[in-house]
C-alpha positions in Angstrom: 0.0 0.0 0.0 3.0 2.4 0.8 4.5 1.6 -2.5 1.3 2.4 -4.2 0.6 5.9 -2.2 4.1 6.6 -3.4 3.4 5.7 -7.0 0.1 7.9 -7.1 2.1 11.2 -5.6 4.7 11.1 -7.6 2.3 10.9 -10.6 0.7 13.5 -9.7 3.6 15.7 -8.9 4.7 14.7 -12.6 1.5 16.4 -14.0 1.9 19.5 -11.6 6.0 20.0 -12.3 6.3 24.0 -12.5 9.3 26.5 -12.2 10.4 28.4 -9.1 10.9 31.9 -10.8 12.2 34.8 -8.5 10.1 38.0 -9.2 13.4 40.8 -9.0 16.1 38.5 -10.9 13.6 36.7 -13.6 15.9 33.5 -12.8 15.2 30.0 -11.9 15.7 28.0 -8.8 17.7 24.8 -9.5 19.0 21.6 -7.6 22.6 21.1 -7.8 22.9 17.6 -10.0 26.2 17.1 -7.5 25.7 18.2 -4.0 22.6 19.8 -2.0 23.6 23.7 -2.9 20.4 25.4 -5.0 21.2 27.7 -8.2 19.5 31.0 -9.5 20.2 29.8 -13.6 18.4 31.3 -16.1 15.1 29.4 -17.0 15.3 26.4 -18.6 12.1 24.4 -19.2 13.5 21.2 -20.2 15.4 20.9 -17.2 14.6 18.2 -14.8 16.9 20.3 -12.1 14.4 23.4 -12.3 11.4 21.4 -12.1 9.2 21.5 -8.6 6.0 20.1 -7.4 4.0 20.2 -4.1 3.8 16.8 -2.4 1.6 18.1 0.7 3.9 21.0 2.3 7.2 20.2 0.6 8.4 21.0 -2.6 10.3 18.5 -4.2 12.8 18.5 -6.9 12.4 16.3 -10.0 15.6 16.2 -11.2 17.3 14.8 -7.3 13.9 14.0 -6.0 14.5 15.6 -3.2 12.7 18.4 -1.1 13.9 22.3 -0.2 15.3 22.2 2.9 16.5 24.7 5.9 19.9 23.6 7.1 21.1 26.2 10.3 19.7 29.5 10.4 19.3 30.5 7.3 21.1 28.1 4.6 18.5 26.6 2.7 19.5 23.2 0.6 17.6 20.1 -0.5 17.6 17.1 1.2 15.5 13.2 0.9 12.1 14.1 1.6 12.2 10.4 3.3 15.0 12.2 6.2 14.1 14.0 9.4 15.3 16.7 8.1 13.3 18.0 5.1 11.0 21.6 5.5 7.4 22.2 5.5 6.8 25.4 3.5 3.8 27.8 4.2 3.3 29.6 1.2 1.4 33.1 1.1 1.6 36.3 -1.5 3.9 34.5 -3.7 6.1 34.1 -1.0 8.0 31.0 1.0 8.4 30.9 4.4 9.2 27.6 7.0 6.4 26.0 8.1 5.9 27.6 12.1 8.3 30.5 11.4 6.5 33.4 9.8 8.8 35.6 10.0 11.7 34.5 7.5 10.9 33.9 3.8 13.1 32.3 0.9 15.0 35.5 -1.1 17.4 35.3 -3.8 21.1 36.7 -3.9 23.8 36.8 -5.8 24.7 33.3 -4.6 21.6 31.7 -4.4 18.9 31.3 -2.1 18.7 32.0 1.4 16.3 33.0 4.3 15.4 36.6 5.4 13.1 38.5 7.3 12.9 41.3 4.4 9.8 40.9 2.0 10.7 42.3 -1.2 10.4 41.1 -4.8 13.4 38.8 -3.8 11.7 37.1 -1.9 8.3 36.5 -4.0 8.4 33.5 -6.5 6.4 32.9 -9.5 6.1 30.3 -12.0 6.9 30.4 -15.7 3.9 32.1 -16.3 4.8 34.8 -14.0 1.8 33.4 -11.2 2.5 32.8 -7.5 3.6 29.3 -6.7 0.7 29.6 -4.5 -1.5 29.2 -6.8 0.3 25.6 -8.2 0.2 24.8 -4.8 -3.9 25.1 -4.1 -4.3 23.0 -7.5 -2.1 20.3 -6.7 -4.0 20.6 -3.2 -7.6 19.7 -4.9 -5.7 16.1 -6.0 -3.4 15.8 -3.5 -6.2 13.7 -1.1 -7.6 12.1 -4.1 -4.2 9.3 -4.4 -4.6 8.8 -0.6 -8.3 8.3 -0.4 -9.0 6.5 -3.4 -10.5 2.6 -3.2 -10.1 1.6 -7.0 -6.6 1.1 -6.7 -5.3 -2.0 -4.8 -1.7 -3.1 -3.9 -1.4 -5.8 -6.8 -2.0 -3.2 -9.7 0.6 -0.7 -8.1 2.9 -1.8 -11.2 0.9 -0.8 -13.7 -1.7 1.3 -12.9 -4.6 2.1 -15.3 -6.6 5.6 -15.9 -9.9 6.2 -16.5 -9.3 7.5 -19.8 -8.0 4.3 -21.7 -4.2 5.4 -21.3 -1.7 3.4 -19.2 0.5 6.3 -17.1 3.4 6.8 -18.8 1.3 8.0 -22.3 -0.6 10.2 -20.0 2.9 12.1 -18.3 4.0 12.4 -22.0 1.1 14.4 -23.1 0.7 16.4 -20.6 5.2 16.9 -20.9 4.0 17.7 -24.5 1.2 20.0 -23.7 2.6 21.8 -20.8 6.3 22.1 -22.7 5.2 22.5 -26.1 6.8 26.1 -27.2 4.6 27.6 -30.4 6.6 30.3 -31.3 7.7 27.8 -34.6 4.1 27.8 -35.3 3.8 31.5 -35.0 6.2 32.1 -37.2 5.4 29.8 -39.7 1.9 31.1 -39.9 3.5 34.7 -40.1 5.5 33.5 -42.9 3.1 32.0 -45.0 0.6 35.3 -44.6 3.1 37.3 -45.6 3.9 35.5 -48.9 0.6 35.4 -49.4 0.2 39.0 -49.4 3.0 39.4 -51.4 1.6 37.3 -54.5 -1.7 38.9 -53.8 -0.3 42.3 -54.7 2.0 40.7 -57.6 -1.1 39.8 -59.3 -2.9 42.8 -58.8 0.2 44.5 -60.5 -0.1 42.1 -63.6 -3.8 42.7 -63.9 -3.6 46.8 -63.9 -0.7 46.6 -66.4 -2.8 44.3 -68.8 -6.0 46.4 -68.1 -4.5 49.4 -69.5 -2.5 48.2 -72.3 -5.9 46.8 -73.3 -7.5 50.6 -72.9 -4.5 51.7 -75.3 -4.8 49.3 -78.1 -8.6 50.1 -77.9 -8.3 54.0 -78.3 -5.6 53.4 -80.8 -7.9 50.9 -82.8 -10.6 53.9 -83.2 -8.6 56.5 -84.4 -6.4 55.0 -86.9 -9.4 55.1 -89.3 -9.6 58.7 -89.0 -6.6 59.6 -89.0 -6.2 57.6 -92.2 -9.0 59.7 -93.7 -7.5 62.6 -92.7 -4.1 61.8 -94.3 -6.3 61.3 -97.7 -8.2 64.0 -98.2 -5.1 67.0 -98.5 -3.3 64.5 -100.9 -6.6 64.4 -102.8 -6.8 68.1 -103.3 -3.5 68.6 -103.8 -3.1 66.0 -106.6 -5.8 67.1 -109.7 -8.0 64.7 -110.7 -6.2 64.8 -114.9 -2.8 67.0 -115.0 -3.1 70.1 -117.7 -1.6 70.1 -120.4 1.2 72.4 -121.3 0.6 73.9 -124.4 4.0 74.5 -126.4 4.7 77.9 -126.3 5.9 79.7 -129.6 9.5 80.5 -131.1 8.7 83.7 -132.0 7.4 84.8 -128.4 9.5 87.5 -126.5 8.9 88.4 -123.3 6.1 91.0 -122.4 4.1 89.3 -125.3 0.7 88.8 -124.3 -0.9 86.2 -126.3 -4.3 84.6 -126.5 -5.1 81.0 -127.5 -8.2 80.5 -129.3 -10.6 78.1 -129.4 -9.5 76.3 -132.0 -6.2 76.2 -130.3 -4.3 78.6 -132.2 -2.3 80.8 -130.1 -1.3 84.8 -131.8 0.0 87.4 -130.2 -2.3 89.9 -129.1 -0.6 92.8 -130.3 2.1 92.6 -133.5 4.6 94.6 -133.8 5.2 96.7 -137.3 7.8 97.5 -139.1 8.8 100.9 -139.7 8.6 100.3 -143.5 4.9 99.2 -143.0 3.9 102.1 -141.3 
């Protein structure tokens, strides 16, 4: 029955697994993989070392399995949650305090974690959501009694222990690995991509289509006046050119200039005044 207890807490302090984010710093409380020290690291997700659940009062490390721990006055390590010497933490306005002592809370330095009696945004933690681990700790509170109370669980099936919803419990702590670490910035970006080419061709083929639309007006105005203009061009040449050229009549030998002359209708040409001799006169 222990073993079984055990089983059903540590599944669900796999499903509520949440980062210990300091409010003034923006960085992450990790377990040493080495010794018992704790880290402020910057906030990695996929780290086992920065992922914490509530089991009860305690919070317990997933990467050492282990829980946050006060060792002397005001060093605060991890230790095994089984030992005498794991801490209850009360937790209250985003902020951690010993279970019994009020008036010391968990704060962040420059070299880690430690207890203090000042209440600043060092000492207020948040998850990577940027919410009070309070509030991770009042939902895993609401299933906490569930895994101790329930009677559809016996020792026999502690091994292999099936859900409600058709899924053995190693598919369940994947999906909800893949739902609570799933990152969709790719998808963002993808999508942002793909509206933006979009766009692009959009306004390409709206381009083509004014282009085309006013050749199109071109060709049509040029289509109606090259008729007239052809007309146009045909009626100077036809006054200018005569219809049948005129003749030039031959003009005679005898003609000097300032002659006028007259041709008749017969076609015979004379001179219209004839100059005398002086021995005719």
């Amino acid at each position: 029955l222990a073993t079984l207890i055990y089983i059903c807490i540590g599944f669900l302090a796999d499903t509520g697994a949440f980062l210990i984010k300091n409010a003034r710093f923006k960085l992450c409380l990790q377990a040493s993989p080495t010794n018992r020290d704790l880290l402020l690291e910057d906030c990695n997700p996929e780290s086992d070392f920065q992922d914490w659940s509530w089991q009860g009062d305690s919070l317990v490390n997933h990467g050492t399995q282990s829980c946050l721990s006060v060792s002397g006055a005001d060093r605060v390590q991890t230790s095994l949650c089984a030992s005498t010497g794991y801490t209850s933490w009360d937790c209250s306005n985003s902020l951690l305090s010993p279970l019994g002592t009020s008036q010391s809370y968990l704060v962040a330095n420059r070299k880690g974690v430690a207890l203090s009696d000042v209440a600043g945004l060092k000492a207020q933690w948040q998850d990577a959501a940027d919410r009070s681990v309070c509030e991770e700790k009042a939902g895993h509170n609401t299933y906490f009694p569930l895994a101790l109370t329930s009677p559809n669980v016996y020792e026999d099936t502690a091994g292999n222990v099936t859900l409600p919803l058709g899924m053995d419990q190693k598919e369940l702590e994947d999906l909800l690995w893949f739902f609570r670490r799933e990152d969709p910035s790719t998808w963002n970006y993808s999508v942002l991509a793909l509206s933006l080419a979009t766009f692009i061709l959009g306004l390409l083929l709206l381009t083509i289509n004014i282009v085309r639309n006013r050749k199109r007006k071109i060709m049509s105005k040029e289509a109606v006046q090259t008729p007239l203009d052809a007309k146009e061009a045909l009626i100077p040449a036809q006054r200018d050119s005569p219809a049948e050229p005129q003749k030039q009549e031959p003009v005679p030998q005898d003609q000097r200039a300032g002659d006028v002359v007259v041709q008749w209708k017969d076609g015979t040409i004379t001179s219209l005044y004839t100059d005398m001799s002086e021995e005719a006169i």
